[in-house]
Each structure stands twice: as C-alpha cells, then as structure tokens.
N, C-alpha and C positions, 0 to 999 in steps of 0.2 A: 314166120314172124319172130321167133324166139328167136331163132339161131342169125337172126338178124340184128339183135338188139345183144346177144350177147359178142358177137364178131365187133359191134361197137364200144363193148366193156372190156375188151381185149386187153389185156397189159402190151404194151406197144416191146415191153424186152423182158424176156424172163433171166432171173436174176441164174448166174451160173452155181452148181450148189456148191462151191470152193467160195466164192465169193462172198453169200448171204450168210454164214457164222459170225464171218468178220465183222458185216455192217451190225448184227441185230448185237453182239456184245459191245460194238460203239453206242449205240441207242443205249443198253444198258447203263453204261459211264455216263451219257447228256443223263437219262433221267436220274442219274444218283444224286449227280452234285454238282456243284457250281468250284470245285474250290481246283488248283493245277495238275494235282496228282490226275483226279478222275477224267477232266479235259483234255489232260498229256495222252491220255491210256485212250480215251473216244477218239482223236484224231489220229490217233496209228492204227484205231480199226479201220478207221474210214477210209485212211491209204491203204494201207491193206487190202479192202473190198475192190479199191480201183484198181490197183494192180491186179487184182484176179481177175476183173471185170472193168476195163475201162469203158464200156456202155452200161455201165447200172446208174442211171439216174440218182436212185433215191443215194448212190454214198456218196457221187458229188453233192447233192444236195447236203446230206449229213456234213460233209467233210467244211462246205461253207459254213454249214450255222456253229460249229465247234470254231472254225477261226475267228468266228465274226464275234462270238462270246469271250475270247481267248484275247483278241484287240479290245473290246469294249472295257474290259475288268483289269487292262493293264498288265496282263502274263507277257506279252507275246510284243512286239514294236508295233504301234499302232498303224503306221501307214503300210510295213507291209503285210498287218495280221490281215488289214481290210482292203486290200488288194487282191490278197490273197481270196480271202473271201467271195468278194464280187466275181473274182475268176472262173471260181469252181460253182457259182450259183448260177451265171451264166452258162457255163456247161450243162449243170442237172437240166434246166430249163433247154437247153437246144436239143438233148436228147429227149423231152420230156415236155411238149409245151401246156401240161396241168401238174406240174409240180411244183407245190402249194410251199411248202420248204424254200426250195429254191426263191418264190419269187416272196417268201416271205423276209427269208435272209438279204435277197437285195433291196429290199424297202428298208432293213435295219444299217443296210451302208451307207443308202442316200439320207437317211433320218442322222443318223448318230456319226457315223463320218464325212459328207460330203455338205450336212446340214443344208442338202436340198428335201424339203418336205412336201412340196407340191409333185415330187418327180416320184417321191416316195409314197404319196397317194394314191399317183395316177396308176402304181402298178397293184 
C-alpha cells in the first residue's frame, strides 16, 4: 500500500543537478525584491534553468511569474512581457499539470492583461 501511494507522489521530472542552482538562486531574486536589478538577475536564472533542463517545470513556471511581474510593474513592454508570460506558464503546466505557479501566473495574465476575470477564476 505504501509504495503505492508514494509511486503517486512521484515528482513526474527530476530536476537535472546543473539545472536546480540556477532555478533555486531565481527564487532567491523573486523573494528579495520587487524592484529591475533583482527581477533582471531571477529571469536569467530561470533561462538558465531551462536551458539546462528544458522539462523542469517548476523554471518555466518561475521564468512566467518573473515576466508576468516585469509587465505588470512596467520594466519590460507590456504586451510582449505578458505574452511572454502566458507562454512559458503554459508550458510549466503542460509539463506539469499541478503546477500551482504556472496556473497562478496565468490567472495573473487573464486578470491584469487580458481583463478576462471569469477565465481567470475558472483556472
């Protein structure tokens, strides 16, 4: 019964170890600050990560919510920050269909760029 339940908690991809420095010092930069420098420095980990690992989930995920934060605060051209975004949110999610990030970040596209809020509930 155990080894049942945990073949179900299985991470579906393990992260390559060249890959997971790059993402976990992105995460670093999102949690410091909000302001270009530290957003500039999280979205080059987050390529980074995908370039080592273009199936790791969680840095496309990262790599959207760093765009999505980068268009919304006016760094970056709004339409293709958030494009951009939905891109790679979409991806985390197709490699990953519980990645909470990913389908957070695209609820933050449909809310604050597409000013669809029902489409951005439903997710």
């Amino acid at each position: 019964m155990l080894s049942a339940i945990a073949r179900r908690f299985r991470p579906l991809h393990a992260p390559q170890i060249r890959g997971l420095p790059a993402y976990l010092q992105g995460q670093y930069f999102i949690a410091r600050g909000q302001d270009r420098e530290d957003l500039t420095k999280a979205l080059a980990y987050s390529e980074r990560a995908i370039k080592l690992d273009a199936n790791y989930a969680p840095a496309w995920a990262q790599n959207s919510q760093v765009l999505e934060r980068l268009a919304r605060i006016g760094l970056i051209d709004n339409a293709d920050g958030f494009r951009r975004a939905r891109e790679s949110a979409e991806r985390a999610i197709s490699l990953d269909a519980g990645s909470a990030t990913g389908y957070m970040t695209l609820a933050l596209v449909q809310m604050n760029h597409d000013w669809d809020w029902e489409g951005a509930d439903a997710l």
